[in-house]
MARZATI-433506 format. One record per residue (C-alpha): residue in three letters; x, y, z. Coordinates in steps of 0.05 Angstrom, whole numbers, plus 32768, in hexadecimal, padded with zeros to 4 digits. Each point is the difference from the previous one (the first is absolute). Layout:
residues N
R | Ala | X | Y | Z
...
//
This chain:
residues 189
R | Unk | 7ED3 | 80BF | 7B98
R | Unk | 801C | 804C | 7FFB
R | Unk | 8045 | 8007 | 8008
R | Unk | 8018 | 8043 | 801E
R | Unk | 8045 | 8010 | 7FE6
R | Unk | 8008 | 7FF9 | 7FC5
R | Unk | 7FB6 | 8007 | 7FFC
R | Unk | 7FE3 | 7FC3 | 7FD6
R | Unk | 7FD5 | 7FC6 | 8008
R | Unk | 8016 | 7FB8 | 801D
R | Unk | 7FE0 | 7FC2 | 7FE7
R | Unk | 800B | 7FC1 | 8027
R | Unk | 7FF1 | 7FB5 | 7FFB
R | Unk | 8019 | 7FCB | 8033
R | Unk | 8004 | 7FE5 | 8044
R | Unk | 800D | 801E | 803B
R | Unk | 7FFF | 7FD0 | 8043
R | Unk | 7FF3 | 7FDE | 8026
R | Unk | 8014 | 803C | 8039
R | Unk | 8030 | 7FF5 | 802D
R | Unk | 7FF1 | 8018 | 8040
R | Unk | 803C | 7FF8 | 8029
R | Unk | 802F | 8023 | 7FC6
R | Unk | 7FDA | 8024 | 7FCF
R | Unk | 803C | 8004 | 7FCB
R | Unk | 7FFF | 7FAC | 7FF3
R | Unk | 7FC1 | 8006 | 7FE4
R | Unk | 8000 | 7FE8 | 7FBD
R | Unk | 7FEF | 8026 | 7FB8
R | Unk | 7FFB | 7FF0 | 7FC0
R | Unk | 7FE4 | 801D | 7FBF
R | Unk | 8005 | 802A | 7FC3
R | Unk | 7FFF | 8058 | 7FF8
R | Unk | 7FF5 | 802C | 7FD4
R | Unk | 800E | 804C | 8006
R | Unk | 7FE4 | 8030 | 7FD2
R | Unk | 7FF9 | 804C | 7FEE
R | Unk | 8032 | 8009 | 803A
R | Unk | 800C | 8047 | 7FF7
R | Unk | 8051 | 8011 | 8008
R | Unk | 7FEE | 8054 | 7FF8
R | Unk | 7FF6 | 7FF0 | 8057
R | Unk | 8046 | 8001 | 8002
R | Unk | 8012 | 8045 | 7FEF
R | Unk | 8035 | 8003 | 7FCE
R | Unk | 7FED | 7FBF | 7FD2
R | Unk | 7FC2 | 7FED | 7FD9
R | Unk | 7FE5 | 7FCB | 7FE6
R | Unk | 7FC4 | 7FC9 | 8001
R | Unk | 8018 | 7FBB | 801C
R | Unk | 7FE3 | 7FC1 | 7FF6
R | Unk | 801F | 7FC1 | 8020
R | Unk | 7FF0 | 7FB9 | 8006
R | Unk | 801A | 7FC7 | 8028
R | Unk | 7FFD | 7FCA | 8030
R | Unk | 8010 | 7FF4 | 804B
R | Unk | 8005 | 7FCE | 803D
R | Unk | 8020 | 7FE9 | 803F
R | Unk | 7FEE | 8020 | 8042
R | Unk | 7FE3 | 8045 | 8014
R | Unk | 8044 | 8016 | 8021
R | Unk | 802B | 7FE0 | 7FBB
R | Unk | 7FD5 | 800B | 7FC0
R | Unk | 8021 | 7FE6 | 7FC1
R | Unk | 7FEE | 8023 | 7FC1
R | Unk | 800F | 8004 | 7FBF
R | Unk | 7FE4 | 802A | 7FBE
R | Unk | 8006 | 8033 | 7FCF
R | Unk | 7FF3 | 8047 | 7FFA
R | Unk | 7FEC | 802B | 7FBF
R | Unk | 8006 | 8044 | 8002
R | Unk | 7FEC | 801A | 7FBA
R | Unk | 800C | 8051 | 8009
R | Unk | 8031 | 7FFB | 803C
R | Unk | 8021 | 8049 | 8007
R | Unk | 802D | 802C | 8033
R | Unk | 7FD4 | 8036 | 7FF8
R | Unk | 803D | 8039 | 7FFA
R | Unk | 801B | 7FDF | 7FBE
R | Unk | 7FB0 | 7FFB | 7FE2
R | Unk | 801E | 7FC3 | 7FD6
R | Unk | 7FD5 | 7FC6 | 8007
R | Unk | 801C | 7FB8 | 7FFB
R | Unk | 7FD9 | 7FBA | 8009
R | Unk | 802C | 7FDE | 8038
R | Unk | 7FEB | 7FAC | 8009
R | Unk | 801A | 7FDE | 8035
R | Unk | 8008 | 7FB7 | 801F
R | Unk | 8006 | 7FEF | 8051
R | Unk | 8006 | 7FE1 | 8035
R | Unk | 7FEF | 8013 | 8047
R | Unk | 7FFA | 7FEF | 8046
R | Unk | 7FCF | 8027 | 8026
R | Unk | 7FEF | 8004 | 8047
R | Unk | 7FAF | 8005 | 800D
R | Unk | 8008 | 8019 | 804A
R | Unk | 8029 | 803E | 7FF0
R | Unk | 8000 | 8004 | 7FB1
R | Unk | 8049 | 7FFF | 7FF3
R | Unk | 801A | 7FE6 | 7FC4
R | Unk | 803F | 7FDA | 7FE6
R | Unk | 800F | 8004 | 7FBD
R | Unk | 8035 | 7FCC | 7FE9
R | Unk | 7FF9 | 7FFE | 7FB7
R | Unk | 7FD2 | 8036 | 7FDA
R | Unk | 8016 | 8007 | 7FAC
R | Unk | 7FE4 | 8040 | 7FE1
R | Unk | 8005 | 800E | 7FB4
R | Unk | 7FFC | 8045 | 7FE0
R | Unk | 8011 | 8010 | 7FB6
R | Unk | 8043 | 7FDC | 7FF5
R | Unk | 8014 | 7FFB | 804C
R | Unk | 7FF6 | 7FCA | 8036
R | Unk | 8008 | 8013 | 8044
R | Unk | 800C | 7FCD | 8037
R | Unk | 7FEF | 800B | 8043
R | Unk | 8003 | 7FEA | 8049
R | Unk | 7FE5 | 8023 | 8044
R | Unk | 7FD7 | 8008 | 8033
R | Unk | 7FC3 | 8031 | 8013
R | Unk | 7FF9 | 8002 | 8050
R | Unk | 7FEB | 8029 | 8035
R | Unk | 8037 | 8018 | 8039
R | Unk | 7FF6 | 801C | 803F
R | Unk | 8019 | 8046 | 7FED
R | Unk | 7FCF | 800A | 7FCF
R | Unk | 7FB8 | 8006 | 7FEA
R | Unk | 7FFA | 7FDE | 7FC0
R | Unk | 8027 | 7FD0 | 7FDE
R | Unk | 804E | 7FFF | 7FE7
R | Unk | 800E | 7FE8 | 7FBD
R | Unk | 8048 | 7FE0 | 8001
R | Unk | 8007 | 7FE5 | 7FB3
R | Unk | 803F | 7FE2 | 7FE1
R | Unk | 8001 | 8010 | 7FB1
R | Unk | 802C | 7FEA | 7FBD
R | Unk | 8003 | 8005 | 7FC6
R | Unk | 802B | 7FD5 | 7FCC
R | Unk | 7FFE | 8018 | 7FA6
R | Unk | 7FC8 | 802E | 8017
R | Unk | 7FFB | 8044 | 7FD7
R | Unk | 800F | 803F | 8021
R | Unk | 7FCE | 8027 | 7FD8
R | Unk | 7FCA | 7FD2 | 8021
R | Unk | 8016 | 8016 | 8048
R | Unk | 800A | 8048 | 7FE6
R | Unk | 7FBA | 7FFD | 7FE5
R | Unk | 7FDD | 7FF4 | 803C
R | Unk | 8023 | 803C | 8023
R | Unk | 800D | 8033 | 7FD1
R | Unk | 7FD4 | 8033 | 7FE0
R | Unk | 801B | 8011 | 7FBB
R | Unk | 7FE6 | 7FDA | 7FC1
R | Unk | 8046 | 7FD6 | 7FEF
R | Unk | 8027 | 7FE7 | 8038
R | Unk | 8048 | 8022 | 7FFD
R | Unk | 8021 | 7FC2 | 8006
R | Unk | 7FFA | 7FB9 | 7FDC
R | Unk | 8024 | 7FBF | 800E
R | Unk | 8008 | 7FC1 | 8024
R | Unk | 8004 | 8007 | 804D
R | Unk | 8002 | 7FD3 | 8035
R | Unk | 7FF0 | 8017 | 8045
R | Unk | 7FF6 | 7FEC | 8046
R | Unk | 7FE9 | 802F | 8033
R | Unk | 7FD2 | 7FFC | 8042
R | Unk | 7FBF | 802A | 800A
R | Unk | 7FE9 | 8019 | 8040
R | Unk | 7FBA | 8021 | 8000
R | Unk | 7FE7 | 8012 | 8045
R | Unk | 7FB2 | 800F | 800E
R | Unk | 7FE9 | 803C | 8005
R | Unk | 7FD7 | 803B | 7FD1
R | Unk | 8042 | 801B | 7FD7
R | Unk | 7FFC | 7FEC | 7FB6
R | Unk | 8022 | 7FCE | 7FE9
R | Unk | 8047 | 801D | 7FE6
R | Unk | 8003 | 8028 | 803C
R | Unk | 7FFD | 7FBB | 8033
R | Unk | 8028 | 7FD4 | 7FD1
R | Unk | 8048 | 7FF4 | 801A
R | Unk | 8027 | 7FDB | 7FCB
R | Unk | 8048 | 7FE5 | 7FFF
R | Unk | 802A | 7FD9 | 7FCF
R | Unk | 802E | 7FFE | 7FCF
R | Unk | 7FEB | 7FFA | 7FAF
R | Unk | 8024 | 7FF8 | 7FBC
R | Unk | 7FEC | 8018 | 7FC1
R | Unk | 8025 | 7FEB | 7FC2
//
């Protein structure tokens, strides 16, 4: 199946059933995903072409999941550097509403390893989801982060840094920088 945003294609194997009809979100899943040629350029301020793979099961209102994501030419489209970004999760989804918890997701890029927590939900002030994501970063390099944000050829700074910080990214059409709220506290040495 098509996915709409990110736009890419869905391929599923497993079992769905048998329905429940007097609560819809005990029915019970199972099976293995992929996601491919998801295109990240939907989300205006970032690029990239994401492929993921995974597995899932439990119940259509508590979906376990679990999988890894390669993005090969991942970029924040302002800095025009381009970095492959690989990552490792797991999830808990909700098939009635599509909200997602995200207790453990690892993502790699050049000599950095970003560890993250969250959740991606609906509210009822808003159209669209809320990302709410809890990052860190421990003996990362700063000229990693730098490079995924900064236009010139060398990053202007080089080191060890550590980080935690939390990202809020609310729906809606702005590009990315513009949406991201970010606070935290880092170290560089």
């Amino acid at each position: 199946m098509s996915n709409p945003l990110p736009p890419g294609e869905i391929n599923l194997t497993g079992k769905f059933g048998p329905w429940d009809y007097t609560d819809m979100g005990q029915t019970p899943v199972s099976g293995n995903y992929t996601f491919d040629h998801a295109d990240l350029s939907a989300f205006d301020g970032i690029a990239g072409q994401l492929a993921a793979s995974g597995k899932f099961s439990g119940t259509l209102l508590h979906i376990e999941t679990s999988g890894d994501i390669n993005i090969p030419d991942f970029s924040v489209t302002r800095s025009e550097h381009v970095v492959r970004l690989r990552s490792q999760y797991q999830g808990l989804v909700n098939g009635t509403n599509g909200d997602v918890a995200l207790p453990q997701v690892e993502t790699e890029f050049l000599h950095t390893t970003v560890f993250a927590s969250g959740k991606i939900e609906g509210t009822p002030q808003s159209h669209g989801k809320i990302a709410n994501i809890d990052l860190s970063v421990s003996d990362g390099r700063i000229e990693d982060v730098l490079e995924l944000f900064v236009r010139g050829h060398k990053p202007s700074l080089e080191g060890t840094s550590s980080f935690r910080a939390h990202a809020i990214i609310p729906p809606g059409s702005e590009p990315f920088l513009q949406k991201l709220k970010l606070t935290g506290e880092f170290g560089v040495s």
